[in-house]
N, C-alpha and C positions, 0 to 999 in steps of 0.2 A: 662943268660943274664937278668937285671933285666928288668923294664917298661922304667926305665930313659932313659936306655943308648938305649932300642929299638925304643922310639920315637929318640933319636938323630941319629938313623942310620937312621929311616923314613926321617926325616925331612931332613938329606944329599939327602938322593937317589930321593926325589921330587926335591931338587933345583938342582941337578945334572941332571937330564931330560930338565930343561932348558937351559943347555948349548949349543945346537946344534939347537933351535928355530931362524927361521930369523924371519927378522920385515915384517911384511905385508905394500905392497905396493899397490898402485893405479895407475891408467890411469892418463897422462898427464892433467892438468887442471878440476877433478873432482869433489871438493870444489868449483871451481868457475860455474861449471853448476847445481850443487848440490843447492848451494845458490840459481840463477837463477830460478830456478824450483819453491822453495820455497819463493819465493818471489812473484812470480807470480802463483797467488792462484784463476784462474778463474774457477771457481766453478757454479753448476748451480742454486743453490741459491744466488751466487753474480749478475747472471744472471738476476735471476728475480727482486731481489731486483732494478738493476740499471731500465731496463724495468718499473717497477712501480714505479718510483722515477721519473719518467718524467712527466714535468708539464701535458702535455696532457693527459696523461693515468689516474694524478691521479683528474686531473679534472672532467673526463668524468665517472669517478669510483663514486664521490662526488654528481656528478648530479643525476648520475641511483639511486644510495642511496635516494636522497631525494626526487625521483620519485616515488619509491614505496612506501618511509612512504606515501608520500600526498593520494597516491593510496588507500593504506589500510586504513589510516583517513577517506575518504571521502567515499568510498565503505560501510564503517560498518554506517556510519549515517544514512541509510534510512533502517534499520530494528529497531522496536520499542522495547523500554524496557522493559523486563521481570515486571509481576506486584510478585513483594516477597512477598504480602500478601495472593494470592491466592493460592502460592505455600505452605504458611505455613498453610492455612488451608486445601489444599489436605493431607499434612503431618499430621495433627493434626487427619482429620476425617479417615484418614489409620490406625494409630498406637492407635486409640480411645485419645487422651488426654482429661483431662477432668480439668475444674479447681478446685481445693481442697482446702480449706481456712486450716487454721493452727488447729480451732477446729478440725473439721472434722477427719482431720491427728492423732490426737492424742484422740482421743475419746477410753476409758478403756472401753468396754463392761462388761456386769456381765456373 
């Protein structure tokens, strides 16, 4: 038997298996509850979402917001500001810096 003719004996005896397949069936009206289902997608983030979408909730969200900016604004105004120059000469007199002019730098010794 060569390849040809055994794939055409395959290829009979797979569509011959389907001769005796029935159609699958459903329960009465299952598309239309199917649909139904899918349509109605309450979810618990559609939940919160509508929850927070309510004028009062998101007013009162807006307010606490701009309660604690003012809070934190007005808190940090009574401590005084860092002096940066005394920090850079603790820096300076730590790490020794020294100032160098560009001679200096480049002076060839013998």
């Amino acid at each position: 038997m060569t390849s040809k003719e055994h794939t055409e004996k395959r290829v009979e005896e797979v569509l011959g298996s389907l001769d005796n397949v029935l159609k699958a069936e459903t329960k009465a009206h299952f598309y239309t509850r199917l649909r139904s289902r899918m349509g109605n997608d309450e979810g618990v983030w559609t939940n919160l979402a509508a929850y927070i979408s309510r004028p009062t909730v998101a007013l009162t969200f807006i307010v606490l917001l701009l309660a604690i900016n003012l809070f934190i604004l007005f808190s940090n105004k009574d401590t005084p500001p860092e002096d940066s120059v005394d920090n850079m000469t603790a820096l300076a007199q730590e790490y020794h810096f020294e100032r160098n002019s560009m001679i200096d730098q480049n002076t060839i010794l013998p």
